[in-house]
C-alpha positions in Angstrom: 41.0 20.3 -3.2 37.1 20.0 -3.9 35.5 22.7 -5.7 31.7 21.5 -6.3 29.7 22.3 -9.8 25.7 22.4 -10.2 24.3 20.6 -13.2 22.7 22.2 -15.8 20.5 20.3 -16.6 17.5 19.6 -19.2 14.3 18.6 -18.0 11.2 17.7 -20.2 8.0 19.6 -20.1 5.7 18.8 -17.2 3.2 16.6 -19.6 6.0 14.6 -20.7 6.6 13.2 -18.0 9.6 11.2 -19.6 13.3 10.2 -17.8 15.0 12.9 -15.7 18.2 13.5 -18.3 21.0 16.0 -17.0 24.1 17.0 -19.2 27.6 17.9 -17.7 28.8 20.2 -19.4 32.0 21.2 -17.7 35.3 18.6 -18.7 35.6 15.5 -20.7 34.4 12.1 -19.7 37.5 9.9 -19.3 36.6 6.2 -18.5 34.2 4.3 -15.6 35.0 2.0 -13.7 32.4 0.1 -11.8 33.9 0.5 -8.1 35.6 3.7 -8.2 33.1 6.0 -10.3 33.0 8.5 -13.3 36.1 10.6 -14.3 36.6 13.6 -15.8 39.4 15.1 -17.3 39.3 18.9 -17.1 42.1 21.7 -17.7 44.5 18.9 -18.3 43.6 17.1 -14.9 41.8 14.4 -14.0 39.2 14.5 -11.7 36.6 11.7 -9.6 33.1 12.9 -9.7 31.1 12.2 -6.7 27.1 12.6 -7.5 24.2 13.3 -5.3 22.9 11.0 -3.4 19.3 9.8 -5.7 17.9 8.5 -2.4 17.7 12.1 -1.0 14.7 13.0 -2.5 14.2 16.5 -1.4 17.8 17.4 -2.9 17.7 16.6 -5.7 14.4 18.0 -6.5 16.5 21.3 -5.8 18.4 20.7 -8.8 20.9 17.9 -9.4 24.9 18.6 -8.5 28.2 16.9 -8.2 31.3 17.5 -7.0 34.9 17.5 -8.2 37.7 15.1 -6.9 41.5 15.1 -7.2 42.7 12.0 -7.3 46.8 10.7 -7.7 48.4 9.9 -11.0 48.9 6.3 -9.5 45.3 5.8 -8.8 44.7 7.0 -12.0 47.0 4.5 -13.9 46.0 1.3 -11.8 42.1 1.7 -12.5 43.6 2.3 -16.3 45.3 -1.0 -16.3 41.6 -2.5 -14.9 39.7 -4.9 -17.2 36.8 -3.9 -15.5 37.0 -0.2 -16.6 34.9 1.2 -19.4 37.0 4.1 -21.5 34.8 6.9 -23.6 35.4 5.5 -26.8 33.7 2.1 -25.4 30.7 3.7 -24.8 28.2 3.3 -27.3 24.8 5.3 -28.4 21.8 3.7 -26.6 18.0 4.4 -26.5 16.9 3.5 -23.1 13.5 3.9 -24.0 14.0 0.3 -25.0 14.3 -0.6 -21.0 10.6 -0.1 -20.7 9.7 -3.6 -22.3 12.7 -5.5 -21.2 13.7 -7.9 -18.5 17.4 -8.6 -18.0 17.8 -12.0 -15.8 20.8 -13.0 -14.8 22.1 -16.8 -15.4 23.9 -17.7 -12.1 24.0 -21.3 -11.3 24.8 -22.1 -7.6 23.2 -19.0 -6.6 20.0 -16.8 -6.3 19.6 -14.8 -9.7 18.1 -11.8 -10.4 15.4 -9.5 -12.3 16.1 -6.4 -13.1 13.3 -4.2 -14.8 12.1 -0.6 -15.7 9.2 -0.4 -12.7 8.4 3.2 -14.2 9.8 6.4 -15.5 11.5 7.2 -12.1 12.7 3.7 -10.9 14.1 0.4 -11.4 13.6 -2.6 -9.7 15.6 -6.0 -8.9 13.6 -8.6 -8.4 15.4 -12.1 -6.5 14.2 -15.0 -8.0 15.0 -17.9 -5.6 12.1 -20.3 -5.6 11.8 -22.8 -9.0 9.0 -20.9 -10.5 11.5 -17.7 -10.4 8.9 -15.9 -9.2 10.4 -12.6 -8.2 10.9 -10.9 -4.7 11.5 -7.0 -5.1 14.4 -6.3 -3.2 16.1 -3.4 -4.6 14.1 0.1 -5.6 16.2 2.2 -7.6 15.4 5.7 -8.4 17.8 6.5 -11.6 18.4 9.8 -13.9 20.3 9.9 -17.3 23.8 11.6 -17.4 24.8 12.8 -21.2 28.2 13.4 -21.2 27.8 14.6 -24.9 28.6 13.2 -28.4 26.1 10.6 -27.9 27.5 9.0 -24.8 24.4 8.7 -22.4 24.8 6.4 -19.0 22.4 5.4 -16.2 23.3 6.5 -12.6 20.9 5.0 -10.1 20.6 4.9 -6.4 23.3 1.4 -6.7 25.6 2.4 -9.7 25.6 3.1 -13.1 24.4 1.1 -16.5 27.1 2.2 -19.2 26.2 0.7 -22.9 29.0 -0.8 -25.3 29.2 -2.1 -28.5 29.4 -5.5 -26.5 26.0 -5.3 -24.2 24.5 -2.9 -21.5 27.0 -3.0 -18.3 25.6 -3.0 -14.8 27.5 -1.9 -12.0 26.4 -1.9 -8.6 27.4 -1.3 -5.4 26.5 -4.7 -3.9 28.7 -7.4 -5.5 26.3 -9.9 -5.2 24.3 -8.2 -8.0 27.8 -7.3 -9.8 28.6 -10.6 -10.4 25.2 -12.0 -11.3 24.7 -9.4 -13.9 27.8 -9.9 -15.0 26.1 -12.6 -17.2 22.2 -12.2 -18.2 19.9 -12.7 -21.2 17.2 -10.1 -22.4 13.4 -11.1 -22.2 10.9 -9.0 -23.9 7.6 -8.8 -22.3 4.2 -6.6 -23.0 3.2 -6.3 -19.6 4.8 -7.1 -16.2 2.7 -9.9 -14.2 1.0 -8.6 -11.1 4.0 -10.5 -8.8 6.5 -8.3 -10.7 4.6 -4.9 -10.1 4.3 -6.2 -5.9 7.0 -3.7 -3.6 7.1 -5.2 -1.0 8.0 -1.8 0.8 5.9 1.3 0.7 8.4 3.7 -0.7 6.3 4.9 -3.7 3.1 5.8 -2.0 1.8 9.1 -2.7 2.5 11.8 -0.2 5.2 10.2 1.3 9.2 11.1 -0.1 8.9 11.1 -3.8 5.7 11.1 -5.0 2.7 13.8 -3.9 -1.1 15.0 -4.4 -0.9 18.4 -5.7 -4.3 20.9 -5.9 -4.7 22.9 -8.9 -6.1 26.2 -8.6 -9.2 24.5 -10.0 -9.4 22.7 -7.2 -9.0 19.6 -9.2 -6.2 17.1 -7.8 -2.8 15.5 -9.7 -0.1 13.4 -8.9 3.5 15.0 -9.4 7.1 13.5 -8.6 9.7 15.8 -6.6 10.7 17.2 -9.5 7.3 19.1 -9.9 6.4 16.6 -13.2 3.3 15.7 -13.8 2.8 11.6 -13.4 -0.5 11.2 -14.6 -2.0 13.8 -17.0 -5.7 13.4 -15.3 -6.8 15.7 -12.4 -9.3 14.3 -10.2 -11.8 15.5 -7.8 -10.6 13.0 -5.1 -7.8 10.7 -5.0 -7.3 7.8 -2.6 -4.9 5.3 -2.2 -2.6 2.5 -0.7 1.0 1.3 -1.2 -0.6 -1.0 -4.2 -3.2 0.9 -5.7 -4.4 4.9 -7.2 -7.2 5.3 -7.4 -9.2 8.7 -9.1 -12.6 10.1 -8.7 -14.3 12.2 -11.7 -17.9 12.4 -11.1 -18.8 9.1 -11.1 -16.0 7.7 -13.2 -13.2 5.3 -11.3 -9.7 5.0 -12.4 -7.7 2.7 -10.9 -3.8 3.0 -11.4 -0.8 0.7 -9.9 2.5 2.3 -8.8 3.8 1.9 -12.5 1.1 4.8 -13.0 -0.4 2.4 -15.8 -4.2 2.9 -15.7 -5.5 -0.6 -15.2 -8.0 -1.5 -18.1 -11.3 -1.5 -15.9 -14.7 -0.2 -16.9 -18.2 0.5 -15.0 -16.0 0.6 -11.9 -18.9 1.3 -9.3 -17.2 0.9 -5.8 -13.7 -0.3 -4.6 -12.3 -1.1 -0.9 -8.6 -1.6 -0.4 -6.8 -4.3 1.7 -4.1 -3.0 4.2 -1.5 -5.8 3.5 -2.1 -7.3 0.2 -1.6 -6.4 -3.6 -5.4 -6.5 -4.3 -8.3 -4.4 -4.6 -12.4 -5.5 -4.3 -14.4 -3.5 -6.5 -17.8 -3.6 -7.8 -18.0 -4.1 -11.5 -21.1 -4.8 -13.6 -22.9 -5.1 -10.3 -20.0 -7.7 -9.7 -18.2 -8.5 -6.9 -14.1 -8.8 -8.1 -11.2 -9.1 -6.2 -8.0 -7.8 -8.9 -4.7 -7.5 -8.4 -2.1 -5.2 -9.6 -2.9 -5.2 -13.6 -6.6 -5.9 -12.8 -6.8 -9.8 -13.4 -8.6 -11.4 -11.1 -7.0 -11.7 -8.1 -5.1 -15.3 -7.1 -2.1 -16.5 -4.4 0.5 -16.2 -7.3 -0.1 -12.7 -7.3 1.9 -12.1 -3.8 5.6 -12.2 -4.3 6.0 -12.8 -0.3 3.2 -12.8 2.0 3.5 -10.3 4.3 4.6 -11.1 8.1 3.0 -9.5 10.7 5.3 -9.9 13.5 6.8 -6.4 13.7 3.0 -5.8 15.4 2.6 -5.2 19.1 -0.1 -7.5 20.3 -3.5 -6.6 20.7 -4.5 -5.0 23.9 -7.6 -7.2 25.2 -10.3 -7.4 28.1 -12.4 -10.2 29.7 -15.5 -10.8 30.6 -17.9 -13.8 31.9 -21.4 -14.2 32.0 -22.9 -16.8 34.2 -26.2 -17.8 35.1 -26.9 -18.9 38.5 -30.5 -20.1 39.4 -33.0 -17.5 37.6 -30.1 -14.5 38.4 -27.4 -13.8 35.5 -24.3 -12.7 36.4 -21.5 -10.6 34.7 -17.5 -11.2 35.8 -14.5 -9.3 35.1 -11.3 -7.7 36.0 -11.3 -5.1 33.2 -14.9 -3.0 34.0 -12.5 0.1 33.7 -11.9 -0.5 30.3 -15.4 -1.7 29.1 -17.9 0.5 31.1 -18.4 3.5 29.9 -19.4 5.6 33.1 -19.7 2.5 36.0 -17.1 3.2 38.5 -16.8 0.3 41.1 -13.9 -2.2 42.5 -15.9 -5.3 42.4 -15.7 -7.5 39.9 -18.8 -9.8 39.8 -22.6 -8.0 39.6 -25.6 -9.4 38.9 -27.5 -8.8 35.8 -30.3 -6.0 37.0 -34.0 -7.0 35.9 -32.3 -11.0 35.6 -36.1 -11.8 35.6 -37.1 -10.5 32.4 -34.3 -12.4 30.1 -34.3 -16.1 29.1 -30.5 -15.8 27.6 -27.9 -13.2 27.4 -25.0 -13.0 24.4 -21.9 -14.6 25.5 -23.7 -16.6 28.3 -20.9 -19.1 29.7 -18.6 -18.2 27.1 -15.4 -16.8 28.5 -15.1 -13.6 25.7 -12.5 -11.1 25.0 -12.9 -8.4 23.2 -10.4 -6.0 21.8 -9.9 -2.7 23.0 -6.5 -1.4 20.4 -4.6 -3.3 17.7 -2.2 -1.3 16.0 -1.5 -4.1 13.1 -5.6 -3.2 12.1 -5.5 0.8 13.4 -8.6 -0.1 15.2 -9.7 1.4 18.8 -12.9 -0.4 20.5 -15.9 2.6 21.7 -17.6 2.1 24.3 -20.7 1.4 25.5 -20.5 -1.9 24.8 -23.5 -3.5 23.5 -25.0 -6.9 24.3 -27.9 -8.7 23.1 -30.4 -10.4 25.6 -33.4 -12.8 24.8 -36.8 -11.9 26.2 -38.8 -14.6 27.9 -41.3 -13.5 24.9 -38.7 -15.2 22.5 -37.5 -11.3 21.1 -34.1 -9.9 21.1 -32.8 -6.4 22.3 -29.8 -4.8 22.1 -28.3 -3.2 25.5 -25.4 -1.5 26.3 -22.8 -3.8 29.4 -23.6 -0.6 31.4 -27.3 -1.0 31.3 -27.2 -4.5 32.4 -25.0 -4.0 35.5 -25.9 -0.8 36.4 -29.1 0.0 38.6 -28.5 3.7 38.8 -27.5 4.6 35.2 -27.5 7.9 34.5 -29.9 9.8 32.2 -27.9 10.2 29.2 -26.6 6.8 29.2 -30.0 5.3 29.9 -31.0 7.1 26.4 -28.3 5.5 24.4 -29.6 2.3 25.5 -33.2 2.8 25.1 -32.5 4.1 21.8 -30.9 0.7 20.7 -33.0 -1.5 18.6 -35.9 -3.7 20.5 -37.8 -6.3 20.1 -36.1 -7.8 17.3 -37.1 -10.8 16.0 -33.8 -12.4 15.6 -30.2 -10.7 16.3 -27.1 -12.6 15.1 -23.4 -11.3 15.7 -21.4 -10.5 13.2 -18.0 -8.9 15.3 -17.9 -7.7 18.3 -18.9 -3.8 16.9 -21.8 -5.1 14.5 -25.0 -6.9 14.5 -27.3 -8.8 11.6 -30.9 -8.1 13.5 -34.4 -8.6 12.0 -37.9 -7.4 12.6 -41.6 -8.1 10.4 -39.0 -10.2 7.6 -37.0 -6.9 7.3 -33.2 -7.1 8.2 -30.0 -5.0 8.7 -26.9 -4.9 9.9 -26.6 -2.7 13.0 -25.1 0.1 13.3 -24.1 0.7 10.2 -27.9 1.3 8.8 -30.1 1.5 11.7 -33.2 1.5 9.9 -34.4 -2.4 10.0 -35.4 -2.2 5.4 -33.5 -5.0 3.9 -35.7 -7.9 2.3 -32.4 -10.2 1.8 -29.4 -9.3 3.3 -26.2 -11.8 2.6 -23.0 -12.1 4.7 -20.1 -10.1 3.9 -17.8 -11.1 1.0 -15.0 -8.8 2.9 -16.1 -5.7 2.5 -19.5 -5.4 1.0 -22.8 -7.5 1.2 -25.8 -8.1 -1.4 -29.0 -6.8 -0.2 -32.5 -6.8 -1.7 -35.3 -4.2 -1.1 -38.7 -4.8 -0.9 -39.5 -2.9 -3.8 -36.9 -5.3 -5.8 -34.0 -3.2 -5.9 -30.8 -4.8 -5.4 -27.4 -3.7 -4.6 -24.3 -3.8 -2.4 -23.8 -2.5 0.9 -20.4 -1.5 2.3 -19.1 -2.0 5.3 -18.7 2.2 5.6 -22.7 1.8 5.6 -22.7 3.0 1.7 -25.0 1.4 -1.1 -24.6 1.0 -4.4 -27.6 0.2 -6.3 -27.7 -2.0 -9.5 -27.9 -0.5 -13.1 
């Protein structure tokens, strides 16, 4: 017979934010035992308890419960006779707040061993460390509350088992018995900080708005971060938040706070700009009128810093089309099998057309260069628009920039002939950055085109990733993003 009890549990004011603790307050704990679970002996019987499930999220943000078990007096008397079972009176007092600055590394000899580490106030981690500089891969997430079965006797439960303190040493108990038997043997390492390989998931289960964690609007209009319990994770509201599966990061006016998953605000100042990276544990930011690359506890970033580097094989390929420009005597010629994909309005079944106006170019971009350009890859989110454009060379020695349509096209319509005519012309020089953007220059001014159309730029230096140094002719200096924002020096 099951008959199922709800918790009662205590929970800490919102700004506490500390460890979800909830007390059972129906039976007397019994013993543990690191396979078969928790028992209770109630009304003179003996009982399993089965818990909720601490991966379902959504539950047990609706309050925590468990259920009663029966179980046989022989069950009962062969997990007695156990060595591996931990009785009540074994169970010592503990203070897991001292988990927060402690590593616990397990001494296996012929086998991988293991880190296992408070991540933050809602999860564990277990790190492998299988490489000789025991740098750690981390495997296991575990989201974990505190069960007080009164009289002092506190355990763990986490999404893999339970950590039970004796007089001896802190017990782990997992499900998997790989990590059973590794921890069955560890030593304690006190750190200050974790290093930025230890705070790298190398899933994206924490990021906000996703299962556990969420933006929540004030009535202020001011945004916070809670858990599923409703708890407040950081005490700041912001006025924007964005973020990655590495990195928080808050807007206040024009102050930046940049947070890891570990909610630890990184100790950054004079934060001007930042630009995440899809696939790595690191962040660009402009600092001091600086250009830094950080990583998850704001060091400058550096390889070390990646537990694994990611693979990107779980990608579909890029979807691509081809094209060919030829010149044959004075005529230029444009080749391909994919004009329905990189014409905008042209509708035709040939292939091959020549170049209208050949007469009036000395060169065109991609001239006897077989090219492909990207139309969709999923692995970058990124969807080619058409027109597209292509640069020519003048007989004069200047540059404009056309769209393919133009080119091939002798009966363009009016709007499309407008988009082209509005393109930049008579540039002095034009250099291509991607296939979407262009460096051009005009009278010693430069820009990079389209993301600022207006040619103003005295210097303009290549992207470092996502922003470039640029000089004005007034002396101002600053970088430019590759959104098209500045940010001027102070």
């Amino acid at each position: 017979m099951k008959k199922i009890i709800y918790l009662s549990f205590f929970l800490f004011t919102v700004f506490s934010f500390a460890q979800q603790t909830y007390k059972i307050t129906e039976g007397e704990l019994q013993f543990i035992h690191p396979e078969k679970g928790v028992f209770i002996k109630k009304e003179n019987i003996i009982y399993k308890l089965d818990f909720e499930n601490m991966e379902d999220y959504e539950e047990m943000s609706k309050g925590f419960k468990y259920e009663f078990n029966s179980t046989t007096i022989e069950e009962i008397e062969k997990i007695k006779r156990d060595a591996k079972t931990i009785f009540t009176k074994e169970i010592n007092k503990y203070n897991f707040n001292k988990l927060k600055k402690a590593k616990f590394v397990t001494k296996v000899n012929d086998d991988d061993n293991y880190q296992f580490v408070q991540y933050n106030k809602d999860f564990f981690s277990v790190g492998i460390l299988e490489d000789s500089l025991q740098k750690p891969r981390n495997k296991y997430l575990l989201h974990y509350c505190i069960l007080d079965f009164s009289n002092g006797r506190k355990i763990i439960y986490h999404s893999e088992g339970y950590i039970i303190p004796t007089k001896e040493k802190l017990n782990f108990f997992f499900e998997n018995n790989n990590l059973n038997n590794a921890f069955t043997n560890y030593s304690v390492i006190t750190y200050k900080e974790l290093k930025a390989n230890e705070h790298h998931l190398l899933k994206s289960d924490l990021e906000l708005n996703r299962d556990f964690y969420k933006i929540d609007t004030l009535k202020n209009k001011k945004l916070q971060i809670k858990n599923c319990y409703n708890q407040i994770v950081i005490k700041k509201a912001f006025d924007s938040i964005a973020y990655n599966s590495f990195f928080i990061v808050g807007y206040n006016n024009n102050e930046i706070n940049i947070y890891n998953y570990s909610f630890e605000k990184l100790n950054l100042k004079k934060i001007k700009a930042i630009s995440f990276n899809g696939f790595y544990p690191n962040l660009q930011i402009i600092q001091n009128n600086k250009l830094r690359n950080i990583n998850l506890i704001g060091k400058d970033y550096k390889n070390e810093d990646v537990s694994v580097f990611p693979s990107f094989n779980h990608f579909f390929p890029a979807q691509n089309a081809s094209f060919f420009i030829t010149q044959e005597n004075d005529q230029f010629y444009i080749q391909s099998n994919d004009f329905y994909y990189i014409l905008k309005n042209f509708q035709s079944f040939e292939n091959k057309f020549v170049v209208v106006n050949s007469e009036e170019y000395d060169s065109i971009q991609y001239l006897n260069e077989p090219t492909s350009i990207t139309l969709y890859s999923e692995m970058t989110n990124y969807h080619k628009k058409t027109p597209l454009l292509v640069y020519t060379k003048l007989k004069n020695g200047k540059y404009n920039l056309n769209t393919l349509d133009f080119l091939i096209d002798p009966k363009i319509d009016e709007q499309n002939l407008e988009f082209n005519n509005l393109l930049p012309k008579n540039l002095d020089s034009i250099v291509s950055i991607n296939q979407d953007l262009y460096k051009i220059s005009k009278n010693n001014l430069f820009t990079y085109y389209p993301l600022v159309k207006e040619i103003k730029y005295k210097k303009l230096e290549n992207f470092i990733e996502n922003f470039a140094r640029f000089e004005l002719p007034n002396g101002k200096k600053g970088w430019l993003s590759k959104d098209g924002k500045e940010y001027y020096d102070e």
